[in-house]
N, C-alpha and C positions, 0 to 999 in steps of 0.2 A: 334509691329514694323513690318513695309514690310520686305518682304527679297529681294534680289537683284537677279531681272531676267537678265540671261545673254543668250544672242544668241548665235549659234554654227554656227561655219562656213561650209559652203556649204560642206567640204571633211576636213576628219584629215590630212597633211601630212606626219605623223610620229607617231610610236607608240612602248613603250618599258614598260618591266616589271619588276618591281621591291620587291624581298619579301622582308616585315618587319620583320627588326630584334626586338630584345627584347630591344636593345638602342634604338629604335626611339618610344619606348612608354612614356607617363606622368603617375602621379602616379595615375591616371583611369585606366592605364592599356592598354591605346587604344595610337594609336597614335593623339600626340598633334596640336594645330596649327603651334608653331614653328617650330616642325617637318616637316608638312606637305609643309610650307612656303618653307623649306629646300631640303624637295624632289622637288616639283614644278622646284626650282631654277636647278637642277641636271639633268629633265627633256628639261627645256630651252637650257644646256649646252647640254645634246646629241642631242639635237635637230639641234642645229647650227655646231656641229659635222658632223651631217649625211648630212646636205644641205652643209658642209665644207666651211666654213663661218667663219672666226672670231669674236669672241666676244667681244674684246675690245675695240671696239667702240658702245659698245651698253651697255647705262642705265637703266634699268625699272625703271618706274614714277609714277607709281600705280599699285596698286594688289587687286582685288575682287575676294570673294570667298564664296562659299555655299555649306557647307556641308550638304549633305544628309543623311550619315552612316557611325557608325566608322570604325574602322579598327584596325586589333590587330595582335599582333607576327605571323609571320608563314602565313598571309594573302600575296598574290603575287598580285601587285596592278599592272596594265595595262594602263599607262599613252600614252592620244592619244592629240597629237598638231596638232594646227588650225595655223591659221596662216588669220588676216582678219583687216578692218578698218584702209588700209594705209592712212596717211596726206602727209603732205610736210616732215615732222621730224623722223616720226616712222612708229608704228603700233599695233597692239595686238597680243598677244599672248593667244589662250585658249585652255584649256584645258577639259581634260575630264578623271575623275579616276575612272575606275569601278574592283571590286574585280573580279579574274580568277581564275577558270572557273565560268560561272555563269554572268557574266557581272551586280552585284549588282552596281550601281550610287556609289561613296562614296564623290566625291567633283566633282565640276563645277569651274573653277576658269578661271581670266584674269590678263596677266600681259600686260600693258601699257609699251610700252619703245620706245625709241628715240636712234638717234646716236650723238654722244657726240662729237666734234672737241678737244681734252687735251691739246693740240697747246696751242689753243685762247679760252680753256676753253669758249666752249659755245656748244649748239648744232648747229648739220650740216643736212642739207638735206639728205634725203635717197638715199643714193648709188646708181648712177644708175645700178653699178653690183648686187647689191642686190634686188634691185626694177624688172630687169627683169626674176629672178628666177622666179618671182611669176605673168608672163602676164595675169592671168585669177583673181589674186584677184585685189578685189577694195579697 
């Protein structure tokens, strides 16, 4: 089976670090997917923290991911955001998780999301306040 080539964006904007505790392990010992879905997610929220940004108007719509290495208790994982591939609705989100110090690769991942209208339930165009944080991305 192919694996899923994902492109990095031009420049991280944000980047934070997180050690694994012995809860976010599976019984491999490492940490799992849903774990790791789960950090991703926690990543995303500091993310839109630091740009202070609301999130609730934002759905992700997909999530790809490529694990390179795993990762276990006591590792401090260094989650770095992209921010890239605006449309008229959303954008991607990618990332990039490498083990610190040392910057081993351990995941590649994209999360696709949109801004949601909960109104009129449906989505809505991207914010123009949102849209011009980011004049240099396309």
């Amino acid at each position: 089976m192919a694996r899923v080539q994902l492109d990095l964006p031009e420049q991280f904007l944000y980047a934070h670090t997180i050690n694994v505790r012995m809860t976010d392990l599976n019984t491999g010992k490492h940490v799992g997917n849903d774990q790791m879905i789960s950090l991703l997610s926690e990543a995303r929220y500091r993310f839109f923290c630091h740009i202070d940004y609301s999130q609730e108007r934002i759905v992700v719509t997909d999530l790809v991911g490529t694990y390179l290495a795993e990762s276990f208790a006591q590792d401090d994982l260094q989650f770095e955001v992209g921010l890239m591939d605006f449309n008229k609705y959303g954008a991607d989100l990618i990332f990039r998780v490498t083990k610190q110090p040392g910057g081993q690769m351990v995941v590649l991942a994209k999360q696709g999301f949109v801004f949601f209208d909960h109104r009129n339930h449906g989505v809505m165009p991207v914010p123009e306040d949102f849209r011009a944080r980011f004049p240099h991305i396309t």
